[in-house]
N, C-alpha and C positions, 0 to 999 in steps of 0.2 A: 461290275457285274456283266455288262456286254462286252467287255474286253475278255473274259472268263468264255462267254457263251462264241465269239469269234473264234477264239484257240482251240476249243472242244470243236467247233467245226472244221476245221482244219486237220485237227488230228480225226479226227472222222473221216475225212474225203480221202486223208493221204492213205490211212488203213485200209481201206475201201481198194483204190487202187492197187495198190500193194499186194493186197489181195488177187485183186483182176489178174494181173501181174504177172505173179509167181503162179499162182493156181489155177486158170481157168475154168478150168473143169472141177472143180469145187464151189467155185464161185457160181459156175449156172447149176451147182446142185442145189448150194444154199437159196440163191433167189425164186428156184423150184419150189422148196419146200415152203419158203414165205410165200408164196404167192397160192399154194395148198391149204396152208394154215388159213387165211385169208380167205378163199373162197368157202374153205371148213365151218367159219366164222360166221361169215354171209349166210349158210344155208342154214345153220342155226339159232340165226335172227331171222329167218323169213318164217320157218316151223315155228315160233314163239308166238310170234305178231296172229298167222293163222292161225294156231288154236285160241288167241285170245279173242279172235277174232269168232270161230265157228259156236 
């Protein structure tokens, strides 16, 4: 099972790269959007908490 979760890292890292790679300009769209989606995220756990809050 950690021999499994090692090689999925790997093929993760080298995709990743690969990615960088060939695309750049794809790639800082993609980590744009995750990093949108994420602040998205955030501001809609902070509205939650305050209204259960007020």
């Amino acid at each position: 099972m950690a021999q499994t979760k090692k090689i999925a890292g790997y093929v993760l890292v080298v995709f990743v790269l690969y990615t960088i790679i060939n695309s750049p300009e794809r790639a800082a769209d993609l980590v744009q959007i995750g990093f949108e989606g994420i602040s998205s995220a955030a501001q809609g756990v902070g509205r939650f908490m305050t209204s259960l809050v007020n």
